[in-house]
C-alpha positions as CSV (number, residue, x, y, z in Angstrom):
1,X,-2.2,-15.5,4.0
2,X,-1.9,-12.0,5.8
3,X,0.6,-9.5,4.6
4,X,3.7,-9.1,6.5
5,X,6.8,-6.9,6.9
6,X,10.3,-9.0,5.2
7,X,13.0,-6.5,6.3
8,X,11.2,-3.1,4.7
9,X,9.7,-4.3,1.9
10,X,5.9,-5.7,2.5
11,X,5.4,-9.0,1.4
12,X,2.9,-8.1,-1.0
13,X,5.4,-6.3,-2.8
14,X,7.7,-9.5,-2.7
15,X,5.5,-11.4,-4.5
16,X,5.2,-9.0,-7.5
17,X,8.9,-8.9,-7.6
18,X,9.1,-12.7,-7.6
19,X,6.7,-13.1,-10.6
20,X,9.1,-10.3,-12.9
21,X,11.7,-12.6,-13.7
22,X,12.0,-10.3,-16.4
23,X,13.1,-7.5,-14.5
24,X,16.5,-7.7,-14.7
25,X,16.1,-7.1,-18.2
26,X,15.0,-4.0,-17.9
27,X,18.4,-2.3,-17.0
28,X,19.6,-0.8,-20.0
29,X,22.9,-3.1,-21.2
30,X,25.9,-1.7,-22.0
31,X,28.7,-2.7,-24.4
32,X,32.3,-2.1,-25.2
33,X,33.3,1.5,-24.1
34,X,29.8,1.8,-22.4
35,X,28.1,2.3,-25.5
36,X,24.1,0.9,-25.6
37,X,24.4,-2.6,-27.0
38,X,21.7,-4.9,-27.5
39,X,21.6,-8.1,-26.6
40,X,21.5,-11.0,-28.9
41,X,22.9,-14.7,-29.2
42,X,25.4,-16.3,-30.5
43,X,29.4,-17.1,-29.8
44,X,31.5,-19.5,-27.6
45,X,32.4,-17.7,-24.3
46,X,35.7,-18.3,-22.4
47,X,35.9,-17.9,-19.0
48,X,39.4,-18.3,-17.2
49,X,39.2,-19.1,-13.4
50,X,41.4,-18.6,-10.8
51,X,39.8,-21.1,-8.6
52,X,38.9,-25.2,-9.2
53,X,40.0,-28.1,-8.1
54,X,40.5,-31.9,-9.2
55,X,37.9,-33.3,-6.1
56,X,35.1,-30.5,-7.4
57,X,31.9,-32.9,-8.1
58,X,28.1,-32.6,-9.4
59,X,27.0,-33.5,-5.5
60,X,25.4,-30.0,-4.5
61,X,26.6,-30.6,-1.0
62,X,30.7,-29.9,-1.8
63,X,30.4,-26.9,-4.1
64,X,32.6,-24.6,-2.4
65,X,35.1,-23.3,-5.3
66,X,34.4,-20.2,-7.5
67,X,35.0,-22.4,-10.9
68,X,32.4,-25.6,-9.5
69,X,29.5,-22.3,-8.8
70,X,29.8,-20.7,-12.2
71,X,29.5,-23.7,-13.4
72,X,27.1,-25.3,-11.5
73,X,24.9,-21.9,-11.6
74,X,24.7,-22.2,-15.3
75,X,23.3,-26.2,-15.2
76,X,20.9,-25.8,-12.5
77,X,18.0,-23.8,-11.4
78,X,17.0,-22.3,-7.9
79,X,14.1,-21.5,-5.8
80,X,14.8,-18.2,-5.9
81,X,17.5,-15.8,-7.6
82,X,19.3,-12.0,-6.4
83,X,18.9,-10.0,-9.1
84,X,21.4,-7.5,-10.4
85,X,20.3,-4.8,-8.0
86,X,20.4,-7.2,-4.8
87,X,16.6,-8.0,-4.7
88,X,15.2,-11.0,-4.9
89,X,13.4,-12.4,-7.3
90,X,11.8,-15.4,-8.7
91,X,13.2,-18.6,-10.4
92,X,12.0,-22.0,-10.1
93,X,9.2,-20.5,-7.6
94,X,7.0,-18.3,-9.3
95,X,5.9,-16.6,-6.0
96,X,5.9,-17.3,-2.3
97,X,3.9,-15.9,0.7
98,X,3.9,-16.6,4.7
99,X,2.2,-16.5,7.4
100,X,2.2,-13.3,9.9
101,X,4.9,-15.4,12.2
102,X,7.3,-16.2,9.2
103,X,7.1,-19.5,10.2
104,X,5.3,-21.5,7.0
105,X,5.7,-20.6,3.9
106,X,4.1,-21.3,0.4
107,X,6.3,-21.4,-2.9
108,X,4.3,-21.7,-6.0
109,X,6.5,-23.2,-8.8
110,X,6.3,-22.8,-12.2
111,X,4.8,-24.3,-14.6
112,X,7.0,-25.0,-18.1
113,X,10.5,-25.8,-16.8
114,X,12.0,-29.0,-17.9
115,X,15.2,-30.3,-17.1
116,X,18.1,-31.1,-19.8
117,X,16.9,-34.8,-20.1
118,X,13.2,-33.8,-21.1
119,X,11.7,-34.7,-17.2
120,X,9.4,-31.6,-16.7
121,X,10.2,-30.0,-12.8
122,X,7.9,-30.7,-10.3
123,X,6.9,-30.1,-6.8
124,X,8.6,-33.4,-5.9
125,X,11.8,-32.6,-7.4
126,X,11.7,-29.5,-5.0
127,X,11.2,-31.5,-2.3
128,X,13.7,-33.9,-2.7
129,X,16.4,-31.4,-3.6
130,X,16.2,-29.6,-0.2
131,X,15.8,-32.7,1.6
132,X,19.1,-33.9,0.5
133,X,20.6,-31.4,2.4
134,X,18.7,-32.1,5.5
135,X,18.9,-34.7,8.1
136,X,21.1,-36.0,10.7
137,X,23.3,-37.8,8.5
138,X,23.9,-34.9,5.9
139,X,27.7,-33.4,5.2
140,X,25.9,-30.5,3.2
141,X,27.7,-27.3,3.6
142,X,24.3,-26.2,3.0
143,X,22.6,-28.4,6.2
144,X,23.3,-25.3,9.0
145,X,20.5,-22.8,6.7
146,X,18.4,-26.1,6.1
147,X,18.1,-27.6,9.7
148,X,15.5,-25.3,11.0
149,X,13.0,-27.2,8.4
150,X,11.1,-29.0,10.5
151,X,8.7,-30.1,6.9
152,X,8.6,-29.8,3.4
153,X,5.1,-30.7,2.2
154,X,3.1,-30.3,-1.6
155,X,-0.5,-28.6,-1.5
156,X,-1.4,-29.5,-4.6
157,X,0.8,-30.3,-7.7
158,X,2.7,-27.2,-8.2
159,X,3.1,-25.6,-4.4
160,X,5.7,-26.5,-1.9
161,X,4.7,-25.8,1.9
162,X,7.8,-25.2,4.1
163,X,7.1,-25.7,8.1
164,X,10.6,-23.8,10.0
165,X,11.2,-24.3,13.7
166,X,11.4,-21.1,14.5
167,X,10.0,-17.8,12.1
168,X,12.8,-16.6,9.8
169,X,12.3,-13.1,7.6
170,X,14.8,-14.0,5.4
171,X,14.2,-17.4,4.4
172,X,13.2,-16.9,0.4
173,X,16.8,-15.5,0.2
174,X,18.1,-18.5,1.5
175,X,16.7,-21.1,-0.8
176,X,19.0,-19.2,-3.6
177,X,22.0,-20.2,-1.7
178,X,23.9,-21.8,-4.3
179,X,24.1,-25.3,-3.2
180,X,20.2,-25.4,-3.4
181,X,20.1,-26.4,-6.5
182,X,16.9,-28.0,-7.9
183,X,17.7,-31.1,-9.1
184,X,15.5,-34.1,-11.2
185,X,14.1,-36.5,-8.4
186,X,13.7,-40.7,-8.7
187,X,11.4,-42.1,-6.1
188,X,11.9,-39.0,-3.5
189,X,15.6,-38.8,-4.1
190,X,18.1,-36.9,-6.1
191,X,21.2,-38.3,-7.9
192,X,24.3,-36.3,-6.8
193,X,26.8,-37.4,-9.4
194,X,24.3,-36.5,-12.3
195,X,24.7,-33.6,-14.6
196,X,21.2,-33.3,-15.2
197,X,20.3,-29.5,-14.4
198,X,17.2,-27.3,-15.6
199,X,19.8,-23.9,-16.0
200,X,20.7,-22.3,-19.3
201,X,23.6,-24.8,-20.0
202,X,23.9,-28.4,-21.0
203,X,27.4,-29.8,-19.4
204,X,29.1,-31.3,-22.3
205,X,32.2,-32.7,-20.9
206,X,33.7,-31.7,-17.2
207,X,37.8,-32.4,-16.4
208,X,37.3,-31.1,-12.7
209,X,40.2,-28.7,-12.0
210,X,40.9,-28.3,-15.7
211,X,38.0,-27.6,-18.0
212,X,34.6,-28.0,-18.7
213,X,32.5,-27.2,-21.8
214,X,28.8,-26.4,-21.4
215,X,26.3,-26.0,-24.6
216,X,23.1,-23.6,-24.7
217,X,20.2,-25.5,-23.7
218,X,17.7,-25.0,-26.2
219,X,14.4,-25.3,-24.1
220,X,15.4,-23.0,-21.4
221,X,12.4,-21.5,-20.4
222,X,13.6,-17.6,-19.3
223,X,13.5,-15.9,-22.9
224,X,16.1,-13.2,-22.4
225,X,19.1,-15.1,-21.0
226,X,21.7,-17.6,-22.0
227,X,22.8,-15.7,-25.0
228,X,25.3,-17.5,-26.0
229,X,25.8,-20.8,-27.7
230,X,28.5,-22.2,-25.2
231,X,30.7,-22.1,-22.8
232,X,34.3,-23.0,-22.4
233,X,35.5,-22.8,-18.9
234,X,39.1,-23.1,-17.7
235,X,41.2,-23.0,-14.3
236,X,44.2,-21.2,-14.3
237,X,45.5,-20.6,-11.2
238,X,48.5,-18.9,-12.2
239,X,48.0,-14.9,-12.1
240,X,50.1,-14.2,-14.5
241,X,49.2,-17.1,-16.8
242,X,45.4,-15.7,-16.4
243,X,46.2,-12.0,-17.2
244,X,48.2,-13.3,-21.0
245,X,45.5,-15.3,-21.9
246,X,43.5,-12.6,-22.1
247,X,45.7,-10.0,-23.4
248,X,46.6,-12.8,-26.4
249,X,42.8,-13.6,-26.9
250,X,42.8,-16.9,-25.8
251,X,40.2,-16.4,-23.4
252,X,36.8,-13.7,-23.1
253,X,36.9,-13.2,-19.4
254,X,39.6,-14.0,-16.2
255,X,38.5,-13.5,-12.9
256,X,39.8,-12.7,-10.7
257,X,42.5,-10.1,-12.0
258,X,46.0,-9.8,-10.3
259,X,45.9,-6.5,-8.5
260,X,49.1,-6.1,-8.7
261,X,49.1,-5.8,-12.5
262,X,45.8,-4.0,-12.9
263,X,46.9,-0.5,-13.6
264,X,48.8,-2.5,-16.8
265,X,46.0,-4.8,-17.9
266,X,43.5,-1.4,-18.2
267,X,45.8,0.0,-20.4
268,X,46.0,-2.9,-22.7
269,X,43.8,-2.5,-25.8
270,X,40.5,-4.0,-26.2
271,X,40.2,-4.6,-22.6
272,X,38.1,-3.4,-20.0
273,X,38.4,-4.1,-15.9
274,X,34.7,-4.2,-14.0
275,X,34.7,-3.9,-10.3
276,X,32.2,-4.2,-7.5
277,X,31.4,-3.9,-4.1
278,X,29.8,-6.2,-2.1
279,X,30.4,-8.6,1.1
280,X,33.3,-10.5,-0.1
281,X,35.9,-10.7,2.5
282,X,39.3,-12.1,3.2
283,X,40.4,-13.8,6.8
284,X,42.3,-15.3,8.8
285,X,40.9,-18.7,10.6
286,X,42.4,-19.7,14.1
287,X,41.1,-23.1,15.3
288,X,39.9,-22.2,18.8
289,X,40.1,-25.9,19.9
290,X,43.8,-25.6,19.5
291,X,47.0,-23.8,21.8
292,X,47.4,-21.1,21.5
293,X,44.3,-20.0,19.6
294,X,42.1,-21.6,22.2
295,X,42.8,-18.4,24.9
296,X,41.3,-14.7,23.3
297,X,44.1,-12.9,24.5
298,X,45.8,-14.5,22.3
299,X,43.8,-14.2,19.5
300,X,43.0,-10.1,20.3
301,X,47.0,-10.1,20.3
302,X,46.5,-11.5,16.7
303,X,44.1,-9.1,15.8
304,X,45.7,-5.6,16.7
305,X,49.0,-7.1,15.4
306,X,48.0,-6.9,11.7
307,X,48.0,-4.0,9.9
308,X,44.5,-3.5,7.9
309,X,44.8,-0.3,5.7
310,X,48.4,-1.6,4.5
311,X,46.9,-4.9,3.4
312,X,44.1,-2.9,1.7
313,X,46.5,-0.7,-0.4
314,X,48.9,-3.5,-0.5
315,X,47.4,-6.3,-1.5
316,X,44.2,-5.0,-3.2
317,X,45.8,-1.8,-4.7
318,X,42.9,0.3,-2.9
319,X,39.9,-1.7,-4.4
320,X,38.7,-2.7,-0.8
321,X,38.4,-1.4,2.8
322,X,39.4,-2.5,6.0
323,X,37.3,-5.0,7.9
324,X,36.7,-5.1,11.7
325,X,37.2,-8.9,12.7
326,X,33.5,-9.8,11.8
327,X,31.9,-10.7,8.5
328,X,29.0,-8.2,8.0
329,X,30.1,-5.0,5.1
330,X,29.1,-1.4,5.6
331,X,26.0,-1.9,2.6
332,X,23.9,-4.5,4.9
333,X,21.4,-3.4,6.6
334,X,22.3,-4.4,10.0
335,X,26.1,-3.6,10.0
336,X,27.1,-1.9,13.4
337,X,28.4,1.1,12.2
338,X,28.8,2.0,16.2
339,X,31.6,-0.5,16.6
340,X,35.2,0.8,16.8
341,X,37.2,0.5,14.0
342,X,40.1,-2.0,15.4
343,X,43.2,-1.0,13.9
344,X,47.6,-2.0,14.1
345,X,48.5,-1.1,17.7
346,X,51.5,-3.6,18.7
347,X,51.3,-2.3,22.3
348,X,47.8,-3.7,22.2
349,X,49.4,-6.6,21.3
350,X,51.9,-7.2,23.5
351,X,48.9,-6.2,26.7
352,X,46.8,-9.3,25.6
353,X,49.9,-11.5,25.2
354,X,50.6,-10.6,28.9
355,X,47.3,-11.0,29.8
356,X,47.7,-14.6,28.3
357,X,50.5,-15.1,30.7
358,X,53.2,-14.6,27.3
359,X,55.7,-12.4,26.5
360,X,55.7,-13.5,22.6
361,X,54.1,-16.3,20.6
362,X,55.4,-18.4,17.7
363,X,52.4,-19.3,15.4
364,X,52.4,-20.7,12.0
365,X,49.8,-19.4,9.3
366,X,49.1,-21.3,6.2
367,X,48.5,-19.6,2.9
368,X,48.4,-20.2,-0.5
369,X,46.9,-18.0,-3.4
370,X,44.0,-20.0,-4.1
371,X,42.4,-18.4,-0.9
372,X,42.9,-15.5,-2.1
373,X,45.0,-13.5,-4.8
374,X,47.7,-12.2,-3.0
375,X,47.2,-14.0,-0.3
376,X,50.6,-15.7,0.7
377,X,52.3,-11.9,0.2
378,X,49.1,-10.6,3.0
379,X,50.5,-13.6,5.3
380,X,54.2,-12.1,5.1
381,X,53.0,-8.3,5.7
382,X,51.3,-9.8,8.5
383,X,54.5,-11.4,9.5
384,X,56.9,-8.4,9.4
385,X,54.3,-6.3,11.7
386,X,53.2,-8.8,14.3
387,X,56.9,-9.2,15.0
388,X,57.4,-5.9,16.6
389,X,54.4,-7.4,19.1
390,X,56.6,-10.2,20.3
391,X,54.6,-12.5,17.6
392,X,56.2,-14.6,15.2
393,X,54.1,-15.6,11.8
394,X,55.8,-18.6,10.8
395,X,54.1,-18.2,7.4
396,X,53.5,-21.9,5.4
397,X,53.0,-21.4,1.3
398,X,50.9,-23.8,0.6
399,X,49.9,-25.2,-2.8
400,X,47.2,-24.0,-4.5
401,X,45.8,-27.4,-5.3
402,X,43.6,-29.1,-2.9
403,X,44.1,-26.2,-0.7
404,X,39.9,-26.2,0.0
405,X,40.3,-30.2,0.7
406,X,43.7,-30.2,2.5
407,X,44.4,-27.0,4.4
408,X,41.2,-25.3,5.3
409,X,39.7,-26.5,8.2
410,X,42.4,-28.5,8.6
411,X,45.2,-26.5,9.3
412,X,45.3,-24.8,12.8
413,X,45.5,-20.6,10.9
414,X,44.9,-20.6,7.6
415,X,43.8,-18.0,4.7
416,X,40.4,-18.1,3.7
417,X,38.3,-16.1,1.0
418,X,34.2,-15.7,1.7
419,X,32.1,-14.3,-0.7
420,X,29.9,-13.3,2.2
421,X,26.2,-13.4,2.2
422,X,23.1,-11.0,1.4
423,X,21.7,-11.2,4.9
424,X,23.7,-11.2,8.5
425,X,21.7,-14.2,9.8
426,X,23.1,-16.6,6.5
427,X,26.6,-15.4,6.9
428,X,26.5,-16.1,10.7
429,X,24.7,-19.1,10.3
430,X,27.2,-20.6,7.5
431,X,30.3,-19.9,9.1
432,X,29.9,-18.8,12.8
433,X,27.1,-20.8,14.4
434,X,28.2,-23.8,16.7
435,X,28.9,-26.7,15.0
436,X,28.3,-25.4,11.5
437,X,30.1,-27.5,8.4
438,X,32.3,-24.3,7.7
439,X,32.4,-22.5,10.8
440,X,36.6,-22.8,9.9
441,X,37.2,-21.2,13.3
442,X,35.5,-24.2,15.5
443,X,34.1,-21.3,17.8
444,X,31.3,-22.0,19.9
445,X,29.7,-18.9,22.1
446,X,26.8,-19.5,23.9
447,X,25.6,-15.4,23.9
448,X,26.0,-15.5,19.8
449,X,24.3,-18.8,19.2
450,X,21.4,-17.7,21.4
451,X,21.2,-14.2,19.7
452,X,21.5,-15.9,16.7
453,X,18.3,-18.1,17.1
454,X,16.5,-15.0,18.5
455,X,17.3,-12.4,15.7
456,X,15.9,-14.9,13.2
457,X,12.7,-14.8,14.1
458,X,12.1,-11.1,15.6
459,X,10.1,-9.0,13.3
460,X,10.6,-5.6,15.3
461,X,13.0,-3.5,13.2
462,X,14.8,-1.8,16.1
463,X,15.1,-5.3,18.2
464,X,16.7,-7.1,15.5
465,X,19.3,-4.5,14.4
466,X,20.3,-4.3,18.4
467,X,20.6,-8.1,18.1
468,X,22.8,-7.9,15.6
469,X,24.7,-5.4,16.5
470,X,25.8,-6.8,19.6
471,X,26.5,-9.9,17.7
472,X,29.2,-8.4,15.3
473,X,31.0,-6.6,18.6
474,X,31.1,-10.2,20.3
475,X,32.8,-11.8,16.6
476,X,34.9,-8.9,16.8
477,X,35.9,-9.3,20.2
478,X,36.3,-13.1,20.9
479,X,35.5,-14.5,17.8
480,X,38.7,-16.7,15.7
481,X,38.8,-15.2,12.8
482,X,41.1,-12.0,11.8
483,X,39.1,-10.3,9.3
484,X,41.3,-7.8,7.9
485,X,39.3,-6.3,4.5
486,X,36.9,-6.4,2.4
487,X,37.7,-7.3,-1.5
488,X,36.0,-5.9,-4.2
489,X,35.2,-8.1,-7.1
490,X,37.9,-7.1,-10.0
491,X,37.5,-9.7,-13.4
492,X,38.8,-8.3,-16.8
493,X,37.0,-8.9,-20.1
494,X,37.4,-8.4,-23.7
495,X,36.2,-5.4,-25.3
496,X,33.2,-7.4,-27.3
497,X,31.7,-8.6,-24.5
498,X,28.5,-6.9,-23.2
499,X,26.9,-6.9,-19.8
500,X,23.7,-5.5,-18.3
501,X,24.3,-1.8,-17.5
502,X,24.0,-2.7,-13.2
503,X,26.1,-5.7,-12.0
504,X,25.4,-8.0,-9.5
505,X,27.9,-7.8,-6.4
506,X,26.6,-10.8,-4.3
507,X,29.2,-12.8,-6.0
508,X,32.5,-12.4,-8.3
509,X,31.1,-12.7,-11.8
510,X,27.4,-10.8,-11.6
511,X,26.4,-13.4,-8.9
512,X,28.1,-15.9,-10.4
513,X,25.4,-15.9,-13.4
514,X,27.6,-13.9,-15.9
515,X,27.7,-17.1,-18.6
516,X,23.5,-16.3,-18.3
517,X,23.5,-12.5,-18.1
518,X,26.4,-11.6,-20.2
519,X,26.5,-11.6,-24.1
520,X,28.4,-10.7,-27.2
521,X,28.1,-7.2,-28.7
C-alpha cells in the first residue's frame, strides 16, 4: 500500500497511532483538587443518567440514548476508538492502511481479545458485525455511514478488507461510531438481543430505563483501563433528583448537570463540575414534508425569530455558543467560518412570512427535557420572541419517557439533542443526507446530496473545505432544522474520583468511555 494524505496527517503516521493503544495513558491523571493521582483499581462506580428509556435494547441498531451508549461502550469493543485528545486510534483493529484512492482498505485485528463468554474475536465476527448494519432490509441508524460498502472480505485470518463505492478519507473514524460494535458471530451472523460484548464490563443484570449493573471483566485485554470493579448505572431523569443524589452520596457521577443550579452544586463540598467543548448541539427539527414547514420562507421566518445568545446565557448559563442553523462547531476543520452569523431579527421574520404569502403562522413545537436539559423552558423563550414576528409557538411539554420512540421523528417540530460528530461528512451523512434513518428533518436537496457524495472522496485540501463550506451555507439557508447553540458537556462528580488530566469531548462523559478511563483516587 502507498502512503496517502487522511486530512493532514499521513497515513503512515496513522498507523503508528493505531498500534499505541496505550497512548492515552500517557496524559498525566489528575485527582480530586487536580492533584497527580495515580491510577489503580478497585470500587463500585455510580453513574446517574439523565437519559434512558424502557424500549433501550442490546440490538446495536437502536442505541440512540446517552444511558444505552455508556453502557453499551463499556460491554463492547470497536474497530477503532477517539482518544482523549480527538485522534484516533486503535481498538479491535490493530492497524489499517489504504490504497492511494481511499477506496479499499485493510484492518489488521488483534490478536488476544476474547469476548465475555470465552469465544476468542475473529476476523468473522468483524465481518458479520458490520454486515448487520448493511443491506436493503436494515433499520440501523448506523446503515446511512455503512451503505457505501460495497464488500467486506478476510485476507487471511486476522485482516478484514473493506471495498467502498466511492473513496472516503475519513472512513477509520467511522467504524468507531458507536453502534459498530463488534459483536460474537454464529454461522455469519450476530445475535442482537445478546449481552455478550468483548469491552471492559460484564452486564450483570439490565432494567432498561431503570438500572443496570455491569462487573469488571477480568480478561480484558487493554492493561490500563477498566479500573474499577463495577458499575452501577441509574436513569434519573429528574434534574433536581440527579443533582441530591450526588450531593447526599448516593451516586459518584450525574451527567448531565442542571445548569440552572451549577453555580450551587460547585460550591457544595466534595464536589467538582468538569466541562468540555466539543460538537454537541441543540435544535429544533421541522418536518419538511409537512405545512407549513414544507415552504423555506417559512422556516427562515423560524430561524431569525429565535433569539440565540439569550438561549445560550439562558438556558446553558454561558457554557455554550450560539449556532448558525447547521451542525458543524468552530473546532472542525472544515467549519465555514465565512458564513454570517444569523442572529434574532423579527423584521426578518415577518419579510419571509410575506414572502410565504402569510402575515403570521401558528406552529406547535414539542419539547420535553429529555432532549435536552432545559429544553421545554428554550421552547417557551422561543415562544415569547417569535410572537413579536407574527409567529405563534404553541409549545407541547412532552414527557420525558419514550420521547426518542414517540415524539422525535414523529412529531411535525420537535427538540432534539446531537452529540455531533468528529468529521462534517458523518454528521451530514447521519442526519442530513436524503433518506437517512435520522435525518429528523425529512429534507432532501439535490446540491447537498451531490456535494456530499463528492466531498467524500476528494483528496485536495482546498476542494474539499470549499465543498463543505458551501454545504453548511445551503443547511443554514434551506435546511429544517433551527440550530440555535452549541452545548458544552457539564457532568458533576465526587471529589474521589480521578480522571485522565485531558478529557475527551466527542461525547458527554470522555466519549462516553468514562466507566473505562475513569478511576478512584
Amino acid at each position: 500500500m502507498t502512503d496517502t494524505k487522511f486530512g493532514q496527517v499521513s497515513r503512515r503516521g496513522l498507523i503508528k497511532g493505531a498500534t499505541a493503544m496505550t497512548a492515552a495513558g500517557l496524559i498525566l491523571p489528575f485527582g480530586a483538587g487536580g492533584a497527580l493521582a495515580e491510577p489503580k483499581r478497585g470500587g463500585i462506580l455510580r453513574l446517574a443518567q439523565g437519559s434512558g428509556s424502557t424500549t433501550d435494547s442490546y440490538d446495536p441498531a437502536t442505541w440512540d440514548s446517552q444511558f444505552v451508549q455508556v453502557l453499551n461502550t463499556a460491554r463492547c469493543g470497536f474497530l477503532t476508538e477517539i482518544a482523549p485528545d480527538g485522534s484516533l486510534v486503535g481498538e479491535v483493529a490493530e492497524s489499517w492502511e489504504a490504497t492511494p484512492d481511499a477506496k479499499v482498505w485493510r484492518f489488521k485485528i488483534r490478536k488476544g481479545i476474547t469476548f465475555h463468554s470465552g469465544k476468542d474475536l475473529t476476523a468473522e465476527d468483524v465481518i458479520a458485525s458490520i454486515n448487520y448494519h448493511r443491506g436493503p432490509d436494515s433499520k440501523s441508524a448506523a446503515k446511512p455511514i455503512v451503505d457505501p460498502i460495497v464488500e467486506i472480505t478476510t485476507d487471511g485470518p486476522d485482516v478484514v478488507v473493506f471495498t467502498l463505492e466511492a473513496g472516503n478519507a475519513d472512513f477509520p473514524f467511522i467504524m468507531s461510531d458507536y453502534h459498530l460494535a463488534i459483536l460474537p458471530a454464529n454461522d455469519g451472523k450476530i445475535d442482537p438481543t445478546s449481552s455478550d460484548g468483548c469491552g471492559g464490563y460484564v452486564v450483570e443484570s439490565w432494567e432498561p430505563g431503570v438500572t443496570a449493573r455491569l462487573r469488571r471483566y477480568e480478561n480484558y485485554w487493554k492493561p490500563n483501563r477498566a479500573w474499577f470493579d463495577g458499575i452501577e448505572m441509574t436513569a434519573i431523569h429528574d434534574a433536581a433528583a440527579r443533582q441530591n443524589a450526588l450531593i447526599t452520596g448516593e451516586v459518584d457521577v450525574i451527567d448531565p448537570v442542571d445548569l440552572n443550579t451549577v453555580a450551587l452544586l460547585q460550591r457544595a463540598p466534595g464536589i467538582r463540575i468538569l466541562s468540555t467543548t466539543g460538537t454537541q448541539h441543540y435544535t429544533f427539527a421541522m418536518d419538511t414534508r409537512q405545512a407549513p414547514f414544507n415552504d423555506n420562507n417559512v422556516r427562515l421566518a423560524l430561524k431569525y425569530a429565535i433569539d440565540r445568545q439569550e438561549l445560550v446565557d439562558k438556558i446553558l448559563n454561558g457554557y455554550g455558543s450560539v449556532g448558525n442553523d447547521h451542525p458543524i462547531g468552530p473546532s472542525q476543520r472544515y467549519f465555514n467560518k465565512d458564513l454570517p452569523q444569523r442572529t434574532y431579527d423579527p423584521d426578518k421574520a415577518k419579510y419571509h412570512l410575506k414572502q410565504a404569502g402569510l402575515d403570521s403562522v401558528s406552529v406547535q413545537l414539542s419539547a420535553a427535557d429529555a432532549a435536552f436539559p432545559g429544553a421545554v423552558d428554550a421552547a417557551l423563550l422561543y415562544s415569547e420572541k417569535a410572537a413579536a414576528a407574527g409567529i405563534n409557538i404553541e409549545v407541547v411539554r412532552e414527557p420525558n419517557d419514550g420521547y426518542w420512540s414517540n415524539v422525535w421523528m414523529k412529531k411535525p417540530w420537535s427538540a432534539v439533542y446531537w452529540g455531533g460528530r468528529p468529521t462534517e461528512d458523518w454528521m451530514f451523512t447521519t442526519a442530513y443526507a436524503a433518506g437517512a434513518a435520522w435525518n429528523d428533518s425529512f429534507w432532501d436537496h439535490p446540491r447537498f446530496n451531490e456535494l456530499l457524495v463528492a466531498a467524500r472522496s476528494e483528496l485536495d485540501e482546498d476542494k474539499r473545505r470549499a465543498m463543505y463550506y458551501e454545504m453548511q451555507e445551503i443547511v443554514s439557508n434551506e435546511g429544517g432544522v433551527v440550530v440555535p447553540m452549541f452545548a458544552s458537556y457539564v457532568m458533576a462528580m465526587s471529589d474521589r474520583v480521578a480522571h485522565p488530566e485531558q478529557v475527551a469531548a466527542n461525547w458527554t462523559l470522555d466519549g462516553f468511555r468514562a466507566v473505562e478511563r475513569w478511576w478512584f483516587a
